[in-house]
C-alpha positions as CSV (number, residue, x, y, z in Angstrom):
1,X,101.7,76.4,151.5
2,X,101.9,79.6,150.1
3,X,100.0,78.1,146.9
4,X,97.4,76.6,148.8
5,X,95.0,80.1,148.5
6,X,95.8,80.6,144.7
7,X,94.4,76.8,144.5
8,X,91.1,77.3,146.4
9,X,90.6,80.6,144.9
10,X,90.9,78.8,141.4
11,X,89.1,75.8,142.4
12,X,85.4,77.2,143.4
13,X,86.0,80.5,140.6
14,X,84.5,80.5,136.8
15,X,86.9,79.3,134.1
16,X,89.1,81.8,132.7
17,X,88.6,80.7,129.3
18,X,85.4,80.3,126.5
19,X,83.8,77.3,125.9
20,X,85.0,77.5,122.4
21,X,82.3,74.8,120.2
22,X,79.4,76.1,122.2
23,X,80.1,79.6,122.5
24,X,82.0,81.4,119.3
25,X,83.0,84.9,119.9
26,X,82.5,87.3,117.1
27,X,85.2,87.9,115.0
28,X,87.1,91.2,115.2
29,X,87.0,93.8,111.9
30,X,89.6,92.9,109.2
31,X,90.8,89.7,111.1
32,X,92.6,87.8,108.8
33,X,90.6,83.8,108.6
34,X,89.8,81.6,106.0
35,X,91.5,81.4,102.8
36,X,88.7,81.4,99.6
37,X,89.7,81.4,96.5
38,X,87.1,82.8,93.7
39,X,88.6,79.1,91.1
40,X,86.7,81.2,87.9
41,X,89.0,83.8,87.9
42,X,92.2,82.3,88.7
43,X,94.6,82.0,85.9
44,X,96.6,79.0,87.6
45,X,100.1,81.4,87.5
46,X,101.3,79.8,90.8
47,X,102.5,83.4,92.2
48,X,100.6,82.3,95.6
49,X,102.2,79.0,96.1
50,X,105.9,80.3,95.5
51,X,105.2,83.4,98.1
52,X,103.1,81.5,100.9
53,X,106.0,81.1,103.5
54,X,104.6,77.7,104.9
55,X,104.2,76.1,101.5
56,X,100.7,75.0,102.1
57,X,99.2,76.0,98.4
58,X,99.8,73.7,95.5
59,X,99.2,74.9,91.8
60,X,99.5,72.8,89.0
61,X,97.8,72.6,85.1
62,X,97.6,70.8,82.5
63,X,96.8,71.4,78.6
64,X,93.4,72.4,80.1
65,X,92.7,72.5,83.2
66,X,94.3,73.0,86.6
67,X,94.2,72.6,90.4
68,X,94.8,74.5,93.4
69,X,95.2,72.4,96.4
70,X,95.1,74.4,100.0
71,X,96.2,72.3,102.9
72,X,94.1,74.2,105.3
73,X,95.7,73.3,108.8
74,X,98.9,74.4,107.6
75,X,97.8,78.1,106.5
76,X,99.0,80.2,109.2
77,X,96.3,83.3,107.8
78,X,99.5,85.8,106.9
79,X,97.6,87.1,103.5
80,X,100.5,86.9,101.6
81,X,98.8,84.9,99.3
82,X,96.3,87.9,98.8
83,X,98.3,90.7,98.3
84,X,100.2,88.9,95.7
85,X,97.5,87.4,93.6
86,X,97.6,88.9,90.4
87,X,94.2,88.8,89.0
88,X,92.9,89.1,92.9
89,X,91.0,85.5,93.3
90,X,92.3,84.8,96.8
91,X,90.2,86.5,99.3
92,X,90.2,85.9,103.1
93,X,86.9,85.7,105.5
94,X,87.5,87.0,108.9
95,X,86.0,83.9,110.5
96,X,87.8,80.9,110.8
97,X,87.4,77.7,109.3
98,X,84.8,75.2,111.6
99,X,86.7,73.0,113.9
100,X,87.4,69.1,112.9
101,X,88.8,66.4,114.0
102,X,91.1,65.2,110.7
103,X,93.3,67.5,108.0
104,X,91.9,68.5,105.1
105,X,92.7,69.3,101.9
106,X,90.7,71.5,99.8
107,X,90.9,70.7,96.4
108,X,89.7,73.3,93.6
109,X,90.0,72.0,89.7
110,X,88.8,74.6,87.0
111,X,89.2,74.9,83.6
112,X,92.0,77.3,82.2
113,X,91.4,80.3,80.4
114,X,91.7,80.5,76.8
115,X,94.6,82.7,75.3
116,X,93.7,84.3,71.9
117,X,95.0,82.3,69.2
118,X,97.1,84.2,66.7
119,X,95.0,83.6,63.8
120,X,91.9,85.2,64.7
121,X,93.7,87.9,66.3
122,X,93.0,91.7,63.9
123,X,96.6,92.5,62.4
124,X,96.4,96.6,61.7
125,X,97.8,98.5,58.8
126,X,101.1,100.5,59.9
127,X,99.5,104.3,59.6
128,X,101.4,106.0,56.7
């Protein structure tokens, strides 16, 4: 019986909670959302996939191209992926992805960068 107040009281009172799909709050500064990567300037190293701690990015290549596969619903938003990027494709967005009602994949194929070949590469004369 001692309940019986709380119940009432919660019964005829507004919901506690946002109606999330119809009403998005704006996101706070320098939340960490989203995962983008910028696929022109990635070099397909595979730094982020060995650091992300839930294993949710995939790198591979080929002779000349490669992919980066992001299993979006397993990204927990740590950044670690960022920070460790070394040419600094990976960015995050501080809104989160739309809500769905299936997993995703995000799928990004580019086409690797070309190293110099040695041949056309200016040998110098030692100075003397």
């Amino acid at each position: 019986m001692k309940m019986l107040p709380t119940v009432l009281a919660n019964l005829f009172s507004k919901p506690a909670t946002r109606d999330y799909p119809s009403y998005v709050r704006e996101p706070f500064p320098h939340a960490r959302g989203e995962l983008v990567n910028d696929i022109d300037r990635c070099i397909f190293c595979g730094t982020c996939s060995r650091k992300c701690p839930s294993q949710c990015i995939t790198v591979s290549r080929d002779s000349s191209t490669g992919t980066w596969n992001l299993e979006a619903y397993a990204c927990i938003g740590c950044g670690i992926c960022v920070m460790s990027c070394p040419v600094s494709c990976l960015s995050q967005k501080n809104t989160h992805r739309p809500v769905g009602t299936t997993k995703t994949m995000i799928t990004l194929t580019a086409k690797l960068p070309e190293k110099p070949s040695k041949k056309t590469e200016k040998r110098t004369e030692p100075a003397q």
